[in-house]
C-alpha positions as protocol buffer text, in pm:
chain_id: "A"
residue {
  index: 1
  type: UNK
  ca { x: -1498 y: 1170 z: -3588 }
}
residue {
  index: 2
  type: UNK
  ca { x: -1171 y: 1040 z: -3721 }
}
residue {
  index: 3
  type: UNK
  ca { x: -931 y: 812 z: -3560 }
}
residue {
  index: 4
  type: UNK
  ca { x: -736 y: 1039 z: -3434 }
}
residue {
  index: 5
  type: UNK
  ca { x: -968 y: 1257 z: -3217 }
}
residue {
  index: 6
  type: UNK
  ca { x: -1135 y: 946 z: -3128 }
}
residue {
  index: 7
  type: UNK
  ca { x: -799 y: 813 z: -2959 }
}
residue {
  index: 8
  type: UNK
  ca { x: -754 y: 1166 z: -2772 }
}
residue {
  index: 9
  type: UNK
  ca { x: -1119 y: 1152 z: -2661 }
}
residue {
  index: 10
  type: UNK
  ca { x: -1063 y: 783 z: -2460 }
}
residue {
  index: 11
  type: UNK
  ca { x: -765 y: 930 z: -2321 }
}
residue {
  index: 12
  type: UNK
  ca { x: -898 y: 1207 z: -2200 }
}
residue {
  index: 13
  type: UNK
  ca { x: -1118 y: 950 z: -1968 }
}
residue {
  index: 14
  type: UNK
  ca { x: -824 y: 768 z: -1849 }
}
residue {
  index: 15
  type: UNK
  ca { x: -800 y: 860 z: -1477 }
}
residue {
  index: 16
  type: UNK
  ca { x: -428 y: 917 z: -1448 }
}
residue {
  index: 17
  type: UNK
  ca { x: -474 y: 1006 z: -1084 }
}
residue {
  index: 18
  type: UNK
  ca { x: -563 y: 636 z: -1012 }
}
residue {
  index: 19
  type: UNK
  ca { x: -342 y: 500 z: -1246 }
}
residue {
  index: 20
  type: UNK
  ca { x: -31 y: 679 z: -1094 }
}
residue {
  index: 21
  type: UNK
  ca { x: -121 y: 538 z: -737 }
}
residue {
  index: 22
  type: UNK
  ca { x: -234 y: 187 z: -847 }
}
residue {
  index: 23
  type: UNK
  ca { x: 122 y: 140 z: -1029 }
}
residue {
  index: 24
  type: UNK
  ca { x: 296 y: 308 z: -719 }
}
residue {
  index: 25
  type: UNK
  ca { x: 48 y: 69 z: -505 }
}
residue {
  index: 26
  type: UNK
  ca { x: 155 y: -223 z: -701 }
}
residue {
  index: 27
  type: UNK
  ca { x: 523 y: -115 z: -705 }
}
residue {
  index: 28
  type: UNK
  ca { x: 539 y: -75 z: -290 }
}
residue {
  index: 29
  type: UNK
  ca { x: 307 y: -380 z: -229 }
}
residue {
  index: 30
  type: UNK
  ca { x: 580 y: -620 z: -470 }
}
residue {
  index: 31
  type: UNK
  ca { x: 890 y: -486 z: -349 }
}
residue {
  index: 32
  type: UNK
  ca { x: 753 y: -539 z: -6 }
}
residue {
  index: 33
  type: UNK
  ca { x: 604 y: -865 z: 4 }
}
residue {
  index: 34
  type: UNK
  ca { x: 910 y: -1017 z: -244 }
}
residue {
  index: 35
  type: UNK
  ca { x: 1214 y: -846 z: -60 }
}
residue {
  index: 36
  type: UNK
  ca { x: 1063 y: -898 z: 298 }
}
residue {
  index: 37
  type: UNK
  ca { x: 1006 y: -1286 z: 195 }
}
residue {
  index: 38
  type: UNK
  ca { x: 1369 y: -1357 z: 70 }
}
residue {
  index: 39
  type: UNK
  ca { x: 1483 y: -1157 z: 385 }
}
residue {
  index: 40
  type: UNK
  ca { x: 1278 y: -1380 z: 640 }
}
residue {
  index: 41
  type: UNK
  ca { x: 1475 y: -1673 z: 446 }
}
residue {
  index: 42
  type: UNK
  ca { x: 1805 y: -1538 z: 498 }
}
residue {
  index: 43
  type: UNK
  ca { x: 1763 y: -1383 z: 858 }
}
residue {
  index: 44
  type: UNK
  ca { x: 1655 y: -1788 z: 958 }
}
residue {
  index: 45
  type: UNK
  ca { x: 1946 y: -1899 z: 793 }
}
residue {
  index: 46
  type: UNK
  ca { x: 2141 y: -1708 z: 964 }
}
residue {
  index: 47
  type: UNK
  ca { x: 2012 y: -1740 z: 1304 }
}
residue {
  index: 48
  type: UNK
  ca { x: 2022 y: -2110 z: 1281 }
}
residue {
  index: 49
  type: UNK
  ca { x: 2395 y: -2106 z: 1131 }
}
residue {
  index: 50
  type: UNK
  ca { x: 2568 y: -1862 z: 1359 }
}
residue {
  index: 51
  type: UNK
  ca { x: 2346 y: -1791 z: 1692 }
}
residue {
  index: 52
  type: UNK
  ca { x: 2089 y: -2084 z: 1777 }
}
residue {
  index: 53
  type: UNK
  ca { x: 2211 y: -2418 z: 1669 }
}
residue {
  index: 54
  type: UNK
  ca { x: 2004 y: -2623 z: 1848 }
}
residue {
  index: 55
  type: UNK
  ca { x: 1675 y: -2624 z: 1677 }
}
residue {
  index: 56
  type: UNK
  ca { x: 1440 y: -2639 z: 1983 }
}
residue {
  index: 57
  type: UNK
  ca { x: 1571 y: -2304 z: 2091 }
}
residue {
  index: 58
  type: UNK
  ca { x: 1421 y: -2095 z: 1765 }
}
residue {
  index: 59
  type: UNK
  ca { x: 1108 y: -2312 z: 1689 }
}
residue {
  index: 60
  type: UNK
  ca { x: 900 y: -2077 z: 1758 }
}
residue {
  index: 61
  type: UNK
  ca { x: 1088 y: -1828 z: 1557 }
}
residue {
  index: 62
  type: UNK
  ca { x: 1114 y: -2030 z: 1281 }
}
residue {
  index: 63
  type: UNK
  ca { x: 695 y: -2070 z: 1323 }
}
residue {
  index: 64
  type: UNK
  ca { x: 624 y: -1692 z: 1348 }
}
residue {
  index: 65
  type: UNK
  ca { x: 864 y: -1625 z: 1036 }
}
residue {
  index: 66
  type: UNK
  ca { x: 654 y: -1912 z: 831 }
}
residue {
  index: 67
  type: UNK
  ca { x: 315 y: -1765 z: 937 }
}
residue {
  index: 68
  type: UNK
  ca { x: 454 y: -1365 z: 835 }
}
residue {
  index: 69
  type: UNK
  ca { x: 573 y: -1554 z: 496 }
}
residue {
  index: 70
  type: UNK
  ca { x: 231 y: -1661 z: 437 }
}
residue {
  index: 71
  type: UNK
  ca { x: 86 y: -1338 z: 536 }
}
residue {
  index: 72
  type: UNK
  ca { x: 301 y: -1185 z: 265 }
}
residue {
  index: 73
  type: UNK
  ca { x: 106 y: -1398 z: 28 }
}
residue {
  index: 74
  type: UNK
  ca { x: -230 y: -1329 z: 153 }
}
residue {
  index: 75
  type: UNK
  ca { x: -102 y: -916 z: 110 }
}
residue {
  index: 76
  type: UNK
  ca { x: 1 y: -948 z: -207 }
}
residue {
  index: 77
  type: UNK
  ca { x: -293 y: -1085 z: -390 }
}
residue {
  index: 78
  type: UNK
  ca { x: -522 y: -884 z: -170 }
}
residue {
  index: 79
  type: UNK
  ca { x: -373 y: -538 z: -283 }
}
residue {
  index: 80
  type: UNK
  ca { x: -351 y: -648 z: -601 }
}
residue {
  index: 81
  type: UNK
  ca { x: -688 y: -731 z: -679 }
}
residue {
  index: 82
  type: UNK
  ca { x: -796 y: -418 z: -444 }
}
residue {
  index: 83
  type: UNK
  ca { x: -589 y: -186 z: -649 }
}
residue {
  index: 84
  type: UNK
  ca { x: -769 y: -300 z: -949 }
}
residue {
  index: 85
  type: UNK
  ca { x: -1095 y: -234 z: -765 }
}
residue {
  index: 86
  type: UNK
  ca { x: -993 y: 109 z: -699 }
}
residue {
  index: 87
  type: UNK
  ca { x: -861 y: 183 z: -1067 }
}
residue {
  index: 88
  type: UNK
  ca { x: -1188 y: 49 z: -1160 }
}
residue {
  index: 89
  type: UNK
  ca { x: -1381 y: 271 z: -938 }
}
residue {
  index: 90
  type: UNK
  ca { x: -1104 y: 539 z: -1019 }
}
residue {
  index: 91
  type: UNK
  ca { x: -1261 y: 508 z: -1458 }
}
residue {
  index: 92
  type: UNK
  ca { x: -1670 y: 545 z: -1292 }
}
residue {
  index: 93
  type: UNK
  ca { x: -1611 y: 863 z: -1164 }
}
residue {
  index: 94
  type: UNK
  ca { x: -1368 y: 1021 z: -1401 }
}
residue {
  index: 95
  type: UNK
  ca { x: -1553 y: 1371 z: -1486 }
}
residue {
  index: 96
  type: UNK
  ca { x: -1384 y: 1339 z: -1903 }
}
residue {
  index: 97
  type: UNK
  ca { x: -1566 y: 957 z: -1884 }
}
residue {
  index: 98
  type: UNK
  ca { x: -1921 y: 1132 z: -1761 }
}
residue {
  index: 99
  type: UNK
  ca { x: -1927 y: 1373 z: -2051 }
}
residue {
  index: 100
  type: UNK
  ca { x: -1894 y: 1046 z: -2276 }
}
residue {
  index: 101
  type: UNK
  ca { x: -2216 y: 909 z: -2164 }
}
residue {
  index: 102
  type: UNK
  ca { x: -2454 y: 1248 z: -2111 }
}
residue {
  index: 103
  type: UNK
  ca { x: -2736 y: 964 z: -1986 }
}
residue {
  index: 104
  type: UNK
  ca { x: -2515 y: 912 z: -1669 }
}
residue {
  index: 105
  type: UNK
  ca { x: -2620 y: 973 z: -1351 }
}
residue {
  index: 106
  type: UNK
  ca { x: -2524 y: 888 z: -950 }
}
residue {
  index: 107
  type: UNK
  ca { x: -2679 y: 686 z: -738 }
}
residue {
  index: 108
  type: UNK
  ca { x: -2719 y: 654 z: -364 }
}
residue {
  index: 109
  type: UNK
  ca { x: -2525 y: 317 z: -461 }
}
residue {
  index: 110
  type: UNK
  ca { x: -2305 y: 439 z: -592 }
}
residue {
  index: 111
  type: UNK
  ca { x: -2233 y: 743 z: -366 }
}
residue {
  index: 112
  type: UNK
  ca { x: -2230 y: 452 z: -92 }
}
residue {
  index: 113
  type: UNK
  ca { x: -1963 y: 200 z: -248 }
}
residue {
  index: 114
  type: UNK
  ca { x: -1745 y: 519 z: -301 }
}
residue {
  index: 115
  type: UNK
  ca { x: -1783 y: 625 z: 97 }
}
residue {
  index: 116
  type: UNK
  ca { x: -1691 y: 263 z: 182 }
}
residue {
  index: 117
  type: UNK
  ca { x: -1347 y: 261 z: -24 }
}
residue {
  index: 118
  type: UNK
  ca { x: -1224 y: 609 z: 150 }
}
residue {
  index: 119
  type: UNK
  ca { x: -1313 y: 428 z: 454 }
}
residue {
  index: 120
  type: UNK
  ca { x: -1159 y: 118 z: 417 }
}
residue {
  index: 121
  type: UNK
  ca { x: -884 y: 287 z: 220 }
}
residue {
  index: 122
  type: UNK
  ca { x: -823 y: 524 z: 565 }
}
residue {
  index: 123
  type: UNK
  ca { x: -793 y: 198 z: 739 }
}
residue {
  index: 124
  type: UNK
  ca { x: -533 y: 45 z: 563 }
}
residue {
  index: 125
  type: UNK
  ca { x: -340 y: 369 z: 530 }
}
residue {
  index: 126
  type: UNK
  ca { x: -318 y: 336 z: 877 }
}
residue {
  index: 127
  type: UNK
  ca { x: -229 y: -18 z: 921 }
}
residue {
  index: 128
  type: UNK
  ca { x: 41 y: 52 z: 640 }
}
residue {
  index: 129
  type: UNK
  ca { x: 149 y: 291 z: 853 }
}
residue {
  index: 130
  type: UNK
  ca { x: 234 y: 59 z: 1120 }
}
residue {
  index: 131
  type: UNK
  ca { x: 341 y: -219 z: 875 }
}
residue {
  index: 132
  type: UNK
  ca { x: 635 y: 58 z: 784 }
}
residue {
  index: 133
  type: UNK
  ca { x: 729 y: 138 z: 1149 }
}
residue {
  index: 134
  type: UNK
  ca { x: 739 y: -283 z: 1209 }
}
residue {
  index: 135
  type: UNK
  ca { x: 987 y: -300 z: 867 }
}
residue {
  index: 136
  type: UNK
  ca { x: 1214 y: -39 z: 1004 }
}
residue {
  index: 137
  type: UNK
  ca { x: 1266 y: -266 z: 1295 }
}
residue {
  index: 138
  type: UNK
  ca { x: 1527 y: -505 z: 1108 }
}
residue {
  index: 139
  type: UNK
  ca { x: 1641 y: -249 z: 920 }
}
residue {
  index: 140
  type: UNK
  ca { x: 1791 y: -142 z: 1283 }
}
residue {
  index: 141
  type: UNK
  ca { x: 1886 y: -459 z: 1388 }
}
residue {
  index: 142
  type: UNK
  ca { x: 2090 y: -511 z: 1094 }
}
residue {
  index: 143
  type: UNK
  ca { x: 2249 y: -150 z: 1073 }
}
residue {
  index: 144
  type: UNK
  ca { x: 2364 y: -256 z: 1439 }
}
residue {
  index: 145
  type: UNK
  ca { x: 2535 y: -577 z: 1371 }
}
residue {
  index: 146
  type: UNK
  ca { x: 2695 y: -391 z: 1034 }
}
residue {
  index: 147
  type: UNK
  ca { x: 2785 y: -91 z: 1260 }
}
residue {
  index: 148
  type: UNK
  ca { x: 2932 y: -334 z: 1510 }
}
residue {
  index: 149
  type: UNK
  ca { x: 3096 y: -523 z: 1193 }
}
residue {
  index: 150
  type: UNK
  ca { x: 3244 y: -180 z: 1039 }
}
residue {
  index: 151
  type: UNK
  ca { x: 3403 y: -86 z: 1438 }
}
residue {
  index: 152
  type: UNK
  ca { x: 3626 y: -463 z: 1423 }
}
residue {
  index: 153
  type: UNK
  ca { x: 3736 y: -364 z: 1033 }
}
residue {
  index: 154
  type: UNK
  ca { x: 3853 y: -26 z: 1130 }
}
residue {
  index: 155
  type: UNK
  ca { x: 4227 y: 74 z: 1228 }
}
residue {
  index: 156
  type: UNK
  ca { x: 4167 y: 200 z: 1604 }
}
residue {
  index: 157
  type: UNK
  ca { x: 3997 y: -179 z: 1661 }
}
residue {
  index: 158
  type: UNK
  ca { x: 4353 y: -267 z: 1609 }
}
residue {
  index: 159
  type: UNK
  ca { x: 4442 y: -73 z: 1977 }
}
residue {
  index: 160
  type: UNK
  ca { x: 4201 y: -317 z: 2147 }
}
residue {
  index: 161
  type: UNK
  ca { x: 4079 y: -682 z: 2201 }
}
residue {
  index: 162
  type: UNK
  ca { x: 3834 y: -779 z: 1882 }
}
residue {
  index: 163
  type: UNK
  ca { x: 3705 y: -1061 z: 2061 }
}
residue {
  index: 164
  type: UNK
  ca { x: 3549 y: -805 z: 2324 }
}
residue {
  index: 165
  type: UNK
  ca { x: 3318 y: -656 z: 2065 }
}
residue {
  index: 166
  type: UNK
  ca { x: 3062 y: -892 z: 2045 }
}
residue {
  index: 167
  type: UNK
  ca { x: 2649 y: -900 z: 1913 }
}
residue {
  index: 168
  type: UNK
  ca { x: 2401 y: -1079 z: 2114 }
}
residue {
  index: 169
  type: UNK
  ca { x: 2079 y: -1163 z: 1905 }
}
residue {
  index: 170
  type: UNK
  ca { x: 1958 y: -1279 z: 2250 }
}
residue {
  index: 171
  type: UNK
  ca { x: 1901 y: -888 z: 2405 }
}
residue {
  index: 172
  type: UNK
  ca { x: 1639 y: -868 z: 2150 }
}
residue {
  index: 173
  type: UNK
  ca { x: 1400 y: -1127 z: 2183 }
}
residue {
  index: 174
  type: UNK
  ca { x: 1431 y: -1248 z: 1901 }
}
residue {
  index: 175
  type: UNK
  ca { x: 1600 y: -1611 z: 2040 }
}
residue {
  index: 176
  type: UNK
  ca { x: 1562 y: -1698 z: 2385 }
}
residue {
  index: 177
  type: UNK
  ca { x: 1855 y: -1639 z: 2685 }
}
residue {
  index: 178
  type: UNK
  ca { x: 1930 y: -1999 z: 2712 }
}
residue {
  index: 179
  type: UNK
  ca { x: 1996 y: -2033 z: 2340 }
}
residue {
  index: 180
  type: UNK
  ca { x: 2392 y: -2131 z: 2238 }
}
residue {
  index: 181
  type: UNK
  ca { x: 2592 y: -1947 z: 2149 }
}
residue {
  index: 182
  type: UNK
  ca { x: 2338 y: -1664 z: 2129 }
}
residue {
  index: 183
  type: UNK
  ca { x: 2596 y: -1412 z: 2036 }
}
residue {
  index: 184
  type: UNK
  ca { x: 2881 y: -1373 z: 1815 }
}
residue {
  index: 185
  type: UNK
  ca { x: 3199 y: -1194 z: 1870 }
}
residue {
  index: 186
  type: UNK
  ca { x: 3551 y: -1056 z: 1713 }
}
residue {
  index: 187
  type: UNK
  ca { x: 3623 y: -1223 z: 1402 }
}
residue {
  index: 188
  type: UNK
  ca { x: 3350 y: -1475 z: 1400 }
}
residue {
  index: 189
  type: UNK
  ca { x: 3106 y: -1131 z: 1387 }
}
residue {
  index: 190
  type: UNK
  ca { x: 3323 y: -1053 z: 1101 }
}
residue {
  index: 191
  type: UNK
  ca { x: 3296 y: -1341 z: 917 }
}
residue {
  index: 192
  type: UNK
  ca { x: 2916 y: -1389 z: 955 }
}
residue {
  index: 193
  type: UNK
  ca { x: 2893 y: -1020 z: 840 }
}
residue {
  index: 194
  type: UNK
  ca { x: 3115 y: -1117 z: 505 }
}
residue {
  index: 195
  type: UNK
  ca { x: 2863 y: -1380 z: 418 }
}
residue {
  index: 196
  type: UNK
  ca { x: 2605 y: -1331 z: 89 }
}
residue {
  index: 197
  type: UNK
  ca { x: 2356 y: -1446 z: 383 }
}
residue {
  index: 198
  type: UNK
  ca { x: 2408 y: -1087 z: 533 }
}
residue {
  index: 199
  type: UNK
  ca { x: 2462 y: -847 z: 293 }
}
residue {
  index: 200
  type: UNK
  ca { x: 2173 y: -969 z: 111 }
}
residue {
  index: 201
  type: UNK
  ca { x: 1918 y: -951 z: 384 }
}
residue {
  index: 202
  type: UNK
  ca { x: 2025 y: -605 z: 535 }
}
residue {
  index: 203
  type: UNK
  ca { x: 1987 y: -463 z: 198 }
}
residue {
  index: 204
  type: UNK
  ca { x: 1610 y: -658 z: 79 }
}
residue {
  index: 205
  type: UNK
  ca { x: 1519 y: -530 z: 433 }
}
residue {
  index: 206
  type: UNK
  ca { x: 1582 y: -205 z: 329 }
}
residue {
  index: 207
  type: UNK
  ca { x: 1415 y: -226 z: -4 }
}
residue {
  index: 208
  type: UNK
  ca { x: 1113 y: -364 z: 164 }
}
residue {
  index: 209
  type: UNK
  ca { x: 1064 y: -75 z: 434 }
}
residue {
  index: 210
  type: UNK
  ca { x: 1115 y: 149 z: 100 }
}
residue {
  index: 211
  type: UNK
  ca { x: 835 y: -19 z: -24 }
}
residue {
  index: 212
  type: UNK
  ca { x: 631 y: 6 z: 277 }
}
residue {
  index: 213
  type: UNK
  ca { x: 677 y: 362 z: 254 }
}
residue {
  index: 214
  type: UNK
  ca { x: 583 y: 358 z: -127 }
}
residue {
  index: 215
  type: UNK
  ca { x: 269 y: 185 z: -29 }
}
residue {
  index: 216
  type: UNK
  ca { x: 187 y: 443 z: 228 }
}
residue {
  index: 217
  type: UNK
  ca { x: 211 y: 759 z: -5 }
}
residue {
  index: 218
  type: UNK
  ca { x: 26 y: 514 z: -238 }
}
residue {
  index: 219
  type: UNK
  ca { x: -270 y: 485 z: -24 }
}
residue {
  index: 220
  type: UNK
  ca { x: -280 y: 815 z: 69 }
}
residue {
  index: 221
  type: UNK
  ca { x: -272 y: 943 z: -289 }
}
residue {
  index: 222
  type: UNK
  ca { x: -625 y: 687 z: -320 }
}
residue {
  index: 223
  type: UNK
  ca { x: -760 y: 833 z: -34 }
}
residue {
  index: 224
  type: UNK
  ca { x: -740 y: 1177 z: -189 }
}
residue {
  index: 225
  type: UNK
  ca { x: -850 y: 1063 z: -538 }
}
residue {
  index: 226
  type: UNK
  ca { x: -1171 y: 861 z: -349 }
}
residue {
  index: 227
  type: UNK
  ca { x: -1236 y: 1136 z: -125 }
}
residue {
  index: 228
  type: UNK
  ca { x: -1264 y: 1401 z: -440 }
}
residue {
  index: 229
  type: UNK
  ca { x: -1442 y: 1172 z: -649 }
}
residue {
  index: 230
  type: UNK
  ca { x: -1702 y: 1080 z: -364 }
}
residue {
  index: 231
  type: UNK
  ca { x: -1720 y: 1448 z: -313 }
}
residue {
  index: 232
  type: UNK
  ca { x: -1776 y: 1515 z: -705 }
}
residue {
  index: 233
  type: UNK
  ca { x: -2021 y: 1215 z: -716 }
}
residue {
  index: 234
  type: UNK
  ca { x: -2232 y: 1367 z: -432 }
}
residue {
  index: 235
  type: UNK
  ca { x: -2265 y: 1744 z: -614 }
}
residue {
  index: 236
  type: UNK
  ca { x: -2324 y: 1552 z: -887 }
}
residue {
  index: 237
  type: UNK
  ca { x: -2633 y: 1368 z: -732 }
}
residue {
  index: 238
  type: UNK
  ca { x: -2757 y: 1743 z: -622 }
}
residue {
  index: 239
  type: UNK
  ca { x: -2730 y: 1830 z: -958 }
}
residue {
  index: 240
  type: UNK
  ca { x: -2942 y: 1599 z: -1113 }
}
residue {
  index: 241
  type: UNK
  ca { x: -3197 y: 1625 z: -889 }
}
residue {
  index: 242
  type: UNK
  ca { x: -3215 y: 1979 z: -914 }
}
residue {
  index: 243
  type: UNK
  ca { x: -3224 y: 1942 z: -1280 }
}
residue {
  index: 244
  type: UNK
  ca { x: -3514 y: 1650 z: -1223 }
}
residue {
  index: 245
  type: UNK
  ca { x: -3717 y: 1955 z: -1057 }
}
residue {
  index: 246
  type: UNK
  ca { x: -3642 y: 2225 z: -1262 }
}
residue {
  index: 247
  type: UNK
  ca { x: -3779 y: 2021 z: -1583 }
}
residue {
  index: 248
  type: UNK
  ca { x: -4089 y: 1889 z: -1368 }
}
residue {
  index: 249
  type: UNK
  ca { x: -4172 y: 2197 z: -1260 }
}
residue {
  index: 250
  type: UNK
  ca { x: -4130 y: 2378 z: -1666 }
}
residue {
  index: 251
  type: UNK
  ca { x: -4355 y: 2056 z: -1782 }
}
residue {
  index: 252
  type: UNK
  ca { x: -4652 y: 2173 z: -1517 }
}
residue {
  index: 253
  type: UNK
  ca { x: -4574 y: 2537 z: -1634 }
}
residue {
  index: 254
  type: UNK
  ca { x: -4614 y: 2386 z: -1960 }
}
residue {
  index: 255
  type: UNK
  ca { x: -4935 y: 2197 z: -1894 }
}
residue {
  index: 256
  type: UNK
  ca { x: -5089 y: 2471 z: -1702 }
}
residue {
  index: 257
  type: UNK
  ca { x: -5003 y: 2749 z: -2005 }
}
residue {
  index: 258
  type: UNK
  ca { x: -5177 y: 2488 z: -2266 }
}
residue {
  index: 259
  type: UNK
  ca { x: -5490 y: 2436 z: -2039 }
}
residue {
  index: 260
  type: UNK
  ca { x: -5490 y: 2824 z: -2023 }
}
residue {
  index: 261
  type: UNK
  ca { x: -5519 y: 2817 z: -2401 }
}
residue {
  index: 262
  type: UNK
  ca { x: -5772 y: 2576 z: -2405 }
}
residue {
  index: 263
  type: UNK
  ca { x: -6037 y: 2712 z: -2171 }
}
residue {
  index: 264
  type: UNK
  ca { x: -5965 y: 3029 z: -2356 }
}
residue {
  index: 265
  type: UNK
  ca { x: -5988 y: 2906 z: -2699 }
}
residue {
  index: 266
  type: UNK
  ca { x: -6355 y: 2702 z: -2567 }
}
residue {
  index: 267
  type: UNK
  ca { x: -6454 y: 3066 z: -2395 }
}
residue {
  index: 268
  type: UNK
  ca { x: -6395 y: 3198 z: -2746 }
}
C-alpha cells in the first residue's frame, strides 16, 4: 500500500461528525465562558460607578458575580476535557475505523459507557438550554438601558424634559431599593451609556448568549452522533453473536460429518 492510499485510508476513520461538534462545542463553550467573564467585570464596574456607590449596598452582588466567574472556570475546563472524551469515543465507534481492525468486536462495556454519554450528554443539553435562556437575561437588560439611551439622543427627546427619562437598576433586583442613587437619568444615562464600560459589555453579553446557543446545537449534534453510534454498536453486538453461533454450530456440523466418516470407514 503506498503512501498515498495509506493517508486516504486514516482519513476515512476520522469521525468528522464528532469533530464538527467538538470544534463547535469548543467554539460556544470559549466564547461563552471568556465574553460572559469580561462582561461580569464591566457590568460591576459599572454598577459600582454609576448606581450603588456605597459598597455595602452591592456586596452581595459583587459575591454572586465572583462565585458565577469561578463557575465559568470550572465550565470551561470541564467541557473541554469532556469534548475530548466524546471525540475520543466519537474515533471507537467510527464504522471506516472497525473495518481497520476486522478482530474488533463490542462489548457490553462498551455498549454501556456509550448509553451513559447520550445520557449525560441529554442532561447537559438541557441545562445548556437553560444556561442560554439565563444569558439572554442581560442581553435584555442592556438592550433596555441602550433603548432608553437611543430615546434621549433622538430629535423628538428635544420636545420634552431629558431628565424625566430615567433607568432604575433597582426594579430589577439586581441592587437593593435602598441603594443611592439606584437609577440614572437624562444626560447622566447618556453619558454612562457613551462609556467603553457599556458598549463593551452589551456587546460580550451578546457574544456569550451566541455562544450559549452554539453550545446547545453543539450538544445536540453529540447526542445524535452518540445515539447512532450506541445504536450501531448494539447491532453490531447482535451481529457477532450471531456470527459466534453460526460458526459453532458449522464446527458441530463439521464434527458430526467426520464422526459419520469414521464409524463408516471402521464399518467398512
Amino acid at each position: 500500500m503506498g503512501c498515498f492510499e495509506c493517508c486516504i485510508k486514516c482519513l476515512g476513520g476520522v469521525p468528522y461528525a464528532s469533530l464538527v461538534a467538538t470544534i463547535l462545542c469548543f467554539s460556544g463553550v470559549a466564547l461563552f465562558c471568556g465574553c460572559g467573564h469580561v462582561a461580569l467585570t464591566g457590568t460591576v464596574a459599572i454598577l459600582e460607578t454609576h448606581f450603588s456607590k456605597v459598597t455595602s449596598d452591592h456586596a452581595m452582588l459583587s459575591d454572586i458575580i465572583q462565585l458565577m466567574q469561578y463557575v465559568i472556570y470550572g465550565i470551561a475546563s470541564f467541557f473541554f476535557l469532556y469534548g475530548i472524551i466524546l471525540l475520543a469515543e466519537g474515533f471507537y465507534t467510527t464504522s471506516a475505523v472497525k473495518e481497520l481492525h476486522s478482530e474488533f468486536k463490542t462489548t457490553i462495556c462498551g455498549r454501556c459507557i456509550s448509553g451513559m454519554f447520550v445520557f449525560l450528554t441529554y442532561i447537559l443539553g438541557i441545562a445548556w438550554l437553560g444556561v442560554f435562556g439565563f444569558s439572554a437575561v442581560p442581553v435584555f437588560l442592556f438592550y433596555n438601558m441602550w433603548s432608553t439611551c437611543a430615546t434621549i439622543k433622538s430629535p423628538m427627546a428635544n420636545l420634552t424634559d431629558i431628565d424625566s427619562i430615567c433607568v432604575d437598576v433597582r426594579q430589577y433586583g439586581i441592587i437593593p431599593w435602598n441603594a443611592t442613587p439606584g437609577k440614572a437619568c437624562g444626560s447622566t444615562l447618556g453619558d454612562i451609556c457613551s462609556t467603553s464600560e457599556f458598549y463593551l459589555s452589551y456587546h460580550l453579553y451578546i457574544v456569550a448568549c451566541a455562544g450559549a446557543g452554539a453550545t446547545v446545537i453543539a450538544l445536540i449534534h453529540f447526542l445524535m452522533i452518540l445515539s447512532a453510534n450506541w445504536a450501531y454498536l448494539k447491532d453490531a453486538s447482535q451481529m457477532h453473536a450471531y456470527q459466534d453461533i453460526k460458526m459453532k454450530e458449522e464446527r458441530e456440523l463439521q464434527d458430526i460429518t467426520s464422526r459419520s466418516k469414521e464409524c463408516l470407514n471402521s464399518y467398512t
